[in-house]
Backbone as CSV, one residue per row, in Angstrom:
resi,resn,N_x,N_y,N_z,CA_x,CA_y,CA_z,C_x,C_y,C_z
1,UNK,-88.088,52.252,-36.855,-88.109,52.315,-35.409,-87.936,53.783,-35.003
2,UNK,-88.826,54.546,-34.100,-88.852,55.731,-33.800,-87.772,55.327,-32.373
3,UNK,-86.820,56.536,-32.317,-85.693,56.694,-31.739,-85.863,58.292,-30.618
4,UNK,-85.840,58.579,-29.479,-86.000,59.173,-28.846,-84.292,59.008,-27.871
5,UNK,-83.744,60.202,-27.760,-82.412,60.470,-27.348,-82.816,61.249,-25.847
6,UNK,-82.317,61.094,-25.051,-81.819,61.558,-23.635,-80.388,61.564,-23.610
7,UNK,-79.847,62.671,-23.261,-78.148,62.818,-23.372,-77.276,64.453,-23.263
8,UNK,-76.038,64.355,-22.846,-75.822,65.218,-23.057,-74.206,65.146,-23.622
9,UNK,-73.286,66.314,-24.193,-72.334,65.677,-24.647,-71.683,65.627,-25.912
10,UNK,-70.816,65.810,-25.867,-69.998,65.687,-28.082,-70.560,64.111,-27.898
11,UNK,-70.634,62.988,-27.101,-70.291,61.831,-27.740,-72.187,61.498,-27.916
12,UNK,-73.193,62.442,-27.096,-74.418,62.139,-27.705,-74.495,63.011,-28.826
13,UNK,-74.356,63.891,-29.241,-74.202,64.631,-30.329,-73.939,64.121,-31.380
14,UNK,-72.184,63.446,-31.229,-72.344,62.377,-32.396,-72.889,60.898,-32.609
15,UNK,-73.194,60.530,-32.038,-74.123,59.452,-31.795,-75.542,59.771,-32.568
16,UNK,-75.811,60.836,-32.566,-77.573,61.350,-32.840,-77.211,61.470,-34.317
17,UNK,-75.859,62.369,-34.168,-75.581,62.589,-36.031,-75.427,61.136,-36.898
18,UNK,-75.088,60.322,-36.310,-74.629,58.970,-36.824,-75.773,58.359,-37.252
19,UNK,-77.185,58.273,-36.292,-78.024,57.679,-36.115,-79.052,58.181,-37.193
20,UNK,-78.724,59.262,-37.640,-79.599,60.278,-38.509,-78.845,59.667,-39.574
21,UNK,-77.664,59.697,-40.051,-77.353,59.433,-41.718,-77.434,58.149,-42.120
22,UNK,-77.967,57.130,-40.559,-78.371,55.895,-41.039,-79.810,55.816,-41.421
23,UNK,-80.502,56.580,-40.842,-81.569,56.838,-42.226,-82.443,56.599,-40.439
24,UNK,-82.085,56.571,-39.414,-83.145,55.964,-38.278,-84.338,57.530,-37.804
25,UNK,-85.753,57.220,-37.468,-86.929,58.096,-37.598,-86.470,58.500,-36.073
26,UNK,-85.913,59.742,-36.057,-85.292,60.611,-34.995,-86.234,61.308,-34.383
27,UNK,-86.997,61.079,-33.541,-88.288,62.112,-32.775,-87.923,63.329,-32.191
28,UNK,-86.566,63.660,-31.050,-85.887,64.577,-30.125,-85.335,64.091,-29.643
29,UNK,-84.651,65.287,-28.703,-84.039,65.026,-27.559,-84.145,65.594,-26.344
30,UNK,-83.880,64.958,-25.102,-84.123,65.362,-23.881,-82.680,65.430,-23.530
31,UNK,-82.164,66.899,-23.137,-80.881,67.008,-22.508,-81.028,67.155,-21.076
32,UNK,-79.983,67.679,-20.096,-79.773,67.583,-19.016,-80.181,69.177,-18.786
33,UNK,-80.726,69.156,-17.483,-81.221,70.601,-16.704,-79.972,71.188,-17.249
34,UNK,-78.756,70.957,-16.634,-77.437,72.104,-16.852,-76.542,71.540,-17.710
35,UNK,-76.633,71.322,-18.798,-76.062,70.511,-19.881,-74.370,70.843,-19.456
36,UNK,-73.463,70.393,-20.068,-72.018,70.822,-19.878,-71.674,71.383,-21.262
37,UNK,-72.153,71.502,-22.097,-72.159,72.121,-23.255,-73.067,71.929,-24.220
38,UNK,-72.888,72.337,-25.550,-73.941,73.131,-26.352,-73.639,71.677,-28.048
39,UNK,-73.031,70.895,-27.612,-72.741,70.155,-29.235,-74.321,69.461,-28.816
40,UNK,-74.931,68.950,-28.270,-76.291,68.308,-28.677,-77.559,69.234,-29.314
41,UNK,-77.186,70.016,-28.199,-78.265,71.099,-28.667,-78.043,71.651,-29.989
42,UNK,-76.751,71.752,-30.522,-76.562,72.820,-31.843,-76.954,71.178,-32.866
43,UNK,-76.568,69.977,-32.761,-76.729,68.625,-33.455,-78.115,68.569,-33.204
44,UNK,-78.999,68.885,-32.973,-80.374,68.354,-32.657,-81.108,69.811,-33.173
45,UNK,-80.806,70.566,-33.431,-81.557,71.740,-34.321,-80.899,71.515,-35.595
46,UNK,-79.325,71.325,-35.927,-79.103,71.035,-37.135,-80.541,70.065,-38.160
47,UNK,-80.786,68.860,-37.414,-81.684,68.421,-37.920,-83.189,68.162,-37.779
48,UNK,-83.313,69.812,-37.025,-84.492,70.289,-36.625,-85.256,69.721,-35.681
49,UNK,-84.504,68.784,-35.146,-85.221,68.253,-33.695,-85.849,68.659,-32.340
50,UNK,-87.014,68.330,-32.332,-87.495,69.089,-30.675,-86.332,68.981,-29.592
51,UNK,-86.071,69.709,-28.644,-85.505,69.414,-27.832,-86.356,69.849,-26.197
52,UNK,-85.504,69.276,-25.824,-86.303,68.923,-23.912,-85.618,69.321,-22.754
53,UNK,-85.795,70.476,-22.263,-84.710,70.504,-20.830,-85.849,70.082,-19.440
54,UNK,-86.464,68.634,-19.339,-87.298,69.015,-17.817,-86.455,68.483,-16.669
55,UNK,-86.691,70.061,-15.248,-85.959,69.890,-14.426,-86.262,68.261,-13.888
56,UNK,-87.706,67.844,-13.880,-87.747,66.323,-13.219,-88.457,65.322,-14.709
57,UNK,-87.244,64.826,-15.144,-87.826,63.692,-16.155,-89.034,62.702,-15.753
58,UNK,-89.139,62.369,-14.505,-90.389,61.781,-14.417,-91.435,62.059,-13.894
59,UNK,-91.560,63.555,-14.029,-92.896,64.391,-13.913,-94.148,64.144,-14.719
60,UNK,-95.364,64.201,-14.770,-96.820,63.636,-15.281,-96.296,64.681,-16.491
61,UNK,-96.159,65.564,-16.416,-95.749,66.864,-17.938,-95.301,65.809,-18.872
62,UNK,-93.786,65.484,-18.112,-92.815,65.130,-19.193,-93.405,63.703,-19.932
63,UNK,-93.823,63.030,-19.068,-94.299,61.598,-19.363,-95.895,61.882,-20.471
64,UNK,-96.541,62.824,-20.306,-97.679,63.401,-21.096,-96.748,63.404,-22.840
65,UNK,-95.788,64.175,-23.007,-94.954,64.733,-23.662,-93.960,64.062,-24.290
66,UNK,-93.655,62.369,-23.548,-92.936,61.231,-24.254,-94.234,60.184,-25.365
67,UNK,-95.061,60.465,-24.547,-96.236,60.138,-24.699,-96.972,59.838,-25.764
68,UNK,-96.861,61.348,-26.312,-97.169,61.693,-27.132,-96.300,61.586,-28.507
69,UNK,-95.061,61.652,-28.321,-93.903,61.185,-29.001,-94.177,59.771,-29.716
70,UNK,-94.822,59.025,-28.873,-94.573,57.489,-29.046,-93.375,57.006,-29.669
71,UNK,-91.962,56.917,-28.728,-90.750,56.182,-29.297,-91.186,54.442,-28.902
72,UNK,-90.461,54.117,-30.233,-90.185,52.773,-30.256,-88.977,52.189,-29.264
73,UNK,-87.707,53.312,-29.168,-86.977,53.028,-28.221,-86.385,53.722,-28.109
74,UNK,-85.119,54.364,-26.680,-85.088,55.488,-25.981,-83.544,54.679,-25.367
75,UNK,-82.659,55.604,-25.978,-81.494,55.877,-25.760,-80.982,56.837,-24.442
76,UNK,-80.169,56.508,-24.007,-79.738,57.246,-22.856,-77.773,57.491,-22.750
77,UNK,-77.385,58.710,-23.305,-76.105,58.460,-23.734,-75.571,60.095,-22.422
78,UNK,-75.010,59.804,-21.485,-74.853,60.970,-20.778,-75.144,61.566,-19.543
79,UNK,-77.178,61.247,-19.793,-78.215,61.607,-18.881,-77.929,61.644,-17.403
80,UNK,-78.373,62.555,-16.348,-78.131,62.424,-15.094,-79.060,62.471,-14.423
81,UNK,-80.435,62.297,-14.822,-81.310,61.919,-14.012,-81.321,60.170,-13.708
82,UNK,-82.174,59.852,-13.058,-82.934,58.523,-12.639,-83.642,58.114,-13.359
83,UNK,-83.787,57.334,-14.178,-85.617,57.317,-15.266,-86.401,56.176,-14.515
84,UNK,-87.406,56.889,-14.180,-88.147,55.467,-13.388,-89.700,55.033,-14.429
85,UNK,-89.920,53.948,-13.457,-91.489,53.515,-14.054,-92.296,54.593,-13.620
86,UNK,-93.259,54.677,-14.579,-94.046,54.499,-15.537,-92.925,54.934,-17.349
87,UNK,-92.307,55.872,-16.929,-91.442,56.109,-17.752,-90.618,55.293,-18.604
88,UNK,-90.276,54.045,-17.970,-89.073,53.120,-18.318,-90.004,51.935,-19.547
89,UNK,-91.551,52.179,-19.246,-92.518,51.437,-19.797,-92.892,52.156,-20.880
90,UNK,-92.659,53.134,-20.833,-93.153,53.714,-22.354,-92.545,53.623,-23.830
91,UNK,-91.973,52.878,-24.369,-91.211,52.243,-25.175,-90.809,50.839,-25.437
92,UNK,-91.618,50.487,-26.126,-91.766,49.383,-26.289,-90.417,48.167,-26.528
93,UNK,-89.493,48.985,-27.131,-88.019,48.290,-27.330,-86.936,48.325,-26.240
94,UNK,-87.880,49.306,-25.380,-86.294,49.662,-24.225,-86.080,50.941,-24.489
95,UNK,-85.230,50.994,-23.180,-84.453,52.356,-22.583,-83.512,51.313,-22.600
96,UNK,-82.358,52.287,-22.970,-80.852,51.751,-23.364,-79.963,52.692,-23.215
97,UNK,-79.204,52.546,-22.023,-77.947,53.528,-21.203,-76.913,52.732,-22.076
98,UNK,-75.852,54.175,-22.324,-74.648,53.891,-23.080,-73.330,54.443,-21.836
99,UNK,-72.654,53.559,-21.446,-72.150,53.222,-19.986,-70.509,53.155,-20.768
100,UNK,-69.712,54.414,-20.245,-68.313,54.425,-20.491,-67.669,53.240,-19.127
101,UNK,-67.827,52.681,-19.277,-67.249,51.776,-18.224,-67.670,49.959,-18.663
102,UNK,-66.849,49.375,-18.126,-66.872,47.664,-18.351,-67.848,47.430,-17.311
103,UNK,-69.666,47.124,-17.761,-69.931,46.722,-16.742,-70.164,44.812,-16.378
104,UNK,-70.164,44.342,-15.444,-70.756,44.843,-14.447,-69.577,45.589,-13.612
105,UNK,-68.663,45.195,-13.453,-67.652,46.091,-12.903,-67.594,47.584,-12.234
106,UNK,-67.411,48.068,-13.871,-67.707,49.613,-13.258,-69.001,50.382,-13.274
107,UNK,-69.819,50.647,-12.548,-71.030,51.262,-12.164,-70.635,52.400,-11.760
108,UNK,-72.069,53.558,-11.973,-71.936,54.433,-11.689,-70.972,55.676,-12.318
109,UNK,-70.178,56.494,-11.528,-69.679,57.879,-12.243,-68.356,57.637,-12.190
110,UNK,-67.856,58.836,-12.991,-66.449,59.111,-12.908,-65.234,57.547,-13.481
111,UNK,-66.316,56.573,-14.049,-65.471,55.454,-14.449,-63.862,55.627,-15.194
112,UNK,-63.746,56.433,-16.301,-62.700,56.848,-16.980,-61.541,57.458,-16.089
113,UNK,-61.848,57.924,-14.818,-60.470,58.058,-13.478,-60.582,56.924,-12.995
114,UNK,-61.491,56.222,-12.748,-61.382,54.904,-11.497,-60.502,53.782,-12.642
115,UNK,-60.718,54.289,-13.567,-60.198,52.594,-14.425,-58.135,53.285,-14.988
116,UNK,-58.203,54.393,-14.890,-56.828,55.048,-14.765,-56.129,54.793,-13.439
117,UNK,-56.707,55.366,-12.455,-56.048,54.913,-11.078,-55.885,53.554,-10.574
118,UNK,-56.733,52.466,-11.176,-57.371,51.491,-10.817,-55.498,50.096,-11.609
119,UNK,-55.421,51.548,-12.939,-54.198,50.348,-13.726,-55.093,49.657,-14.430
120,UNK,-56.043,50.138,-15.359,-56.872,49.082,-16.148,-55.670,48.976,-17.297
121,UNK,-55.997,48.462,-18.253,-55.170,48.093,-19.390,-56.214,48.620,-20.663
122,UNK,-57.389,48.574,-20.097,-58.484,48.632,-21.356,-59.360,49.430,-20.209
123,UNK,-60.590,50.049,-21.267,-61.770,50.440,-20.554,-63.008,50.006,-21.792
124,UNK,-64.040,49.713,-20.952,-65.029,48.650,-21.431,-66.373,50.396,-21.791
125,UNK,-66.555,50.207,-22.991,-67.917,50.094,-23.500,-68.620,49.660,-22.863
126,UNK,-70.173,50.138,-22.806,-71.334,49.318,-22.662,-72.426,49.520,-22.914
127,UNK,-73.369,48.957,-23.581,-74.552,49.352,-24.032,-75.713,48.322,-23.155
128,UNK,-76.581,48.502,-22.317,-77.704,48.031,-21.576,-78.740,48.449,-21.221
129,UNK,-79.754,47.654,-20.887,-81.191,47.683,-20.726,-80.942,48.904,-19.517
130,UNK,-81.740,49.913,-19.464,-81.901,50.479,-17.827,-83.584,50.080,-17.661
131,UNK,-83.290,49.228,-16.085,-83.793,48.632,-15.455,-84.339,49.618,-13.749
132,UNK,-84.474,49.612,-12.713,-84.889,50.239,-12.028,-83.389,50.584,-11.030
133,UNK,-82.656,49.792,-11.128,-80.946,50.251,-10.187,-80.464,51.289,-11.440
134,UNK,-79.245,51.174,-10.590,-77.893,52.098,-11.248,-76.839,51.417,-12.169
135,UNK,-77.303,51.408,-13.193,-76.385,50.415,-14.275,-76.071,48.992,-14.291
136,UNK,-77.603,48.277,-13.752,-77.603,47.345,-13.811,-78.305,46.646,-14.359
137,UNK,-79.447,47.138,-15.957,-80.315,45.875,-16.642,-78.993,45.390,-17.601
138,UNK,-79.583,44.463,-17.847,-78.813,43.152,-18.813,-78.237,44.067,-20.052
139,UNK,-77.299,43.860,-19.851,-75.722,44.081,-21.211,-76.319,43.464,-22.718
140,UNK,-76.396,44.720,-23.480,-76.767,43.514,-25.060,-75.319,44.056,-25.447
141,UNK,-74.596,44.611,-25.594,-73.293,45.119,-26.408,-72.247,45.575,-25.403
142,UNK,-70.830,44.723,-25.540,-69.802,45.592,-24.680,-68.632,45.258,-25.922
143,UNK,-67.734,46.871,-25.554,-66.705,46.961,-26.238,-65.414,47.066,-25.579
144,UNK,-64.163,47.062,-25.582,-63.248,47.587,-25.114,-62.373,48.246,-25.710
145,UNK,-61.834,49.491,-24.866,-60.946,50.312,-25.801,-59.322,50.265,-24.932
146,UNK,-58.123,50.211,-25.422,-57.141,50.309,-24.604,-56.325,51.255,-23.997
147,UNK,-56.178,50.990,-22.840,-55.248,52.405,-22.216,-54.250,52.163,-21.624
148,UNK,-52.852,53.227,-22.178,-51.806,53.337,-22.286,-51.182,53.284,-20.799
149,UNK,-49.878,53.235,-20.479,-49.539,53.423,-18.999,-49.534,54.943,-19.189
150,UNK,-49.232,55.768,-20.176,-48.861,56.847,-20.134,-50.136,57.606,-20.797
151,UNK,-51.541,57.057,-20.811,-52.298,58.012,-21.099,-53.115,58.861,-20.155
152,UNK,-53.521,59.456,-20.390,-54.051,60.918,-19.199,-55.509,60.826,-19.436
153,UNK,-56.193,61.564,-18.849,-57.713,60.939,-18.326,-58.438,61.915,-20.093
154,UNK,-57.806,63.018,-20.899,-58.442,63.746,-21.551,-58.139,62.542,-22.509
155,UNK,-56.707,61.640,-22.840,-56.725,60.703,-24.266,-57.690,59.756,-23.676
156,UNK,-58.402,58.938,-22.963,-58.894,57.978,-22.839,-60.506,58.588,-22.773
157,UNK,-60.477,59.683,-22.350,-61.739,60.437,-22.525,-62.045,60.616,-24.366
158,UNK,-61.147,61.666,-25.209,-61.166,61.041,-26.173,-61.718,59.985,-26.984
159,UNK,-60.552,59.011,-26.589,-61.013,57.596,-27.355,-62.697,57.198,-27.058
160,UNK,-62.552,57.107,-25.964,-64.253,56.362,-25.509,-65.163,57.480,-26.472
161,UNK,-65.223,59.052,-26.243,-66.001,59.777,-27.018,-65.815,59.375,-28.857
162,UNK,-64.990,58.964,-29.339,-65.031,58.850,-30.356,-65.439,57.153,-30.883
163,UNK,-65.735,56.335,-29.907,-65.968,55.082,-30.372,-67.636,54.987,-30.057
164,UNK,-68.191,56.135,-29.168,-69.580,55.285,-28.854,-70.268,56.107,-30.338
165,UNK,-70.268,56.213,-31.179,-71.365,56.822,-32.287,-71.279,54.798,-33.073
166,UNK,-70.517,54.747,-32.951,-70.409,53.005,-33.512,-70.917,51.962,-32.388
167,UNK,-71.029,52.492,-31.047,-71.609,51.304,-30.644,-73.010,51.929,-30.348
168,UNK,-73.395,52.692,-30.494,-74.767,53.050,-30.759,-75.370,52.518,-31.648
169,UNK,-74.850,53.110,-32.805,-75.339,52.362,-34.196,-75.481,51.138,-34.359
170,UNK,-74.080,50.237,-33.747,-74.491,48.866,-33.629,-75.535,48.231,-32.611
171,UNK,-75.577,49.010,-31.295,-76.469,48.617,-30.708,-78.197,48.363,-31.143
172,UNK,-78.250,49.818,-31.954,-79.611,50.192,-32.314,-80.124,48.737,-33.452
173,UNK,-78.787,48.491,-34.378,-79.131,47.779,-35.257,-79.614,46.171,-34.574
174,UNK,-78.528,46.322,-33.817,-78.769,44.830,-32.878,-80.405,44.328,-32.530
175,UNK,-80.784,45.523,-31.867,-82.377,46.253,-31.291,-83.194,45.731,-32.477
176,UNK,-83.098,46.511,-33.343,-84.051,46.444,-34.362,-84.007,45.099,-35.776
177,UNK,-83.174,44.423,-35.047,-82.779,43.181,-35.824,-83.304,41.796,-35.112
178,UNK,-83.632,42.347,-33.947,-84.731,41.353,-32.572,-83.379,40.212,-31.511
């Protein structure tokens, strides 16, 4: 299964590294216009991967340029654009957003403060279809991780960064297992 990454991030970084020593046919990656740092980009030349900065992901260029790629399926771990149709159709297995938050619940940004202020006990994983809304195609994988009364937004940030390279992997396998 050809694998195409959109992301930005240590936790897409390791996710991509994970996805590579499982032996999966890694095409590139598409990062964010203003990335927040440099671990994808330095993880995605490590294993010589094209990489992608377009200011509008669903420009005729970029879509020429996925295109041509032909992924089987298209990960989204980070990303801050919108991905719309014709785009969302080009992959035959799915576009699949990796969602630090319990959805349906938590949508959208900044989940890891809302579920601290909020008094969660846990914060939910999620792996799902992206569909044409905002974190709302159908859930194939959710996880939960737990949080402390006394943990701070960097340990729960943490934890979640260090658990999604496993629910990637499991997701992907899930994917490619039908």
């Amino acid at each position: 299964m050809r694998i195409l990454l959109f992301g930005d991030g240590l936790w897409a970084a390791n996710s991509l590294l994970r996805l590579n020593r499982e032996g999966w046919d890694l095409l590139g990656v598409i990062r964010r216009v203003k990335p927040k740092d440099l671990s994808l980009l330095e993880a995605s030349q490590s294993l010589g991967l094209p990489v992608f900065n377009p200011p509008k992901v669903n420009s005729n260029d970029v879509l020429a340029q996925i295109s041509k790629l032909n992924p089987d399926l298209v990960l989204s771990i980070a990303y801050d654009q919108i991905l719309r149709r014709p785009l969302l159709d080009m992959a035959p297995r799915g576009f699949v957003n990796f969602h630090a938050g319990k959805l349906p619940f938590y949508r959208g940004r900044n989940i890891i403060n809302w579920a601290i202020i909020n008094g969660e006990s846990e914060i939910g994983l999620t792996a799902h279809y992206i569909d044409e809304g905002i974190d709302t195609g159908d859930i194939i994988s959710q996880r939960t991780l737990p949080i402390g009364w006394t943990d701070t937004y960097g340990d729960v940030l943490n934890r979640v960064r260090d658990a999604f390279p496993d629910l990637v992997a499991h997701t992907v396998n899930l994917i490619a297992n039908g």
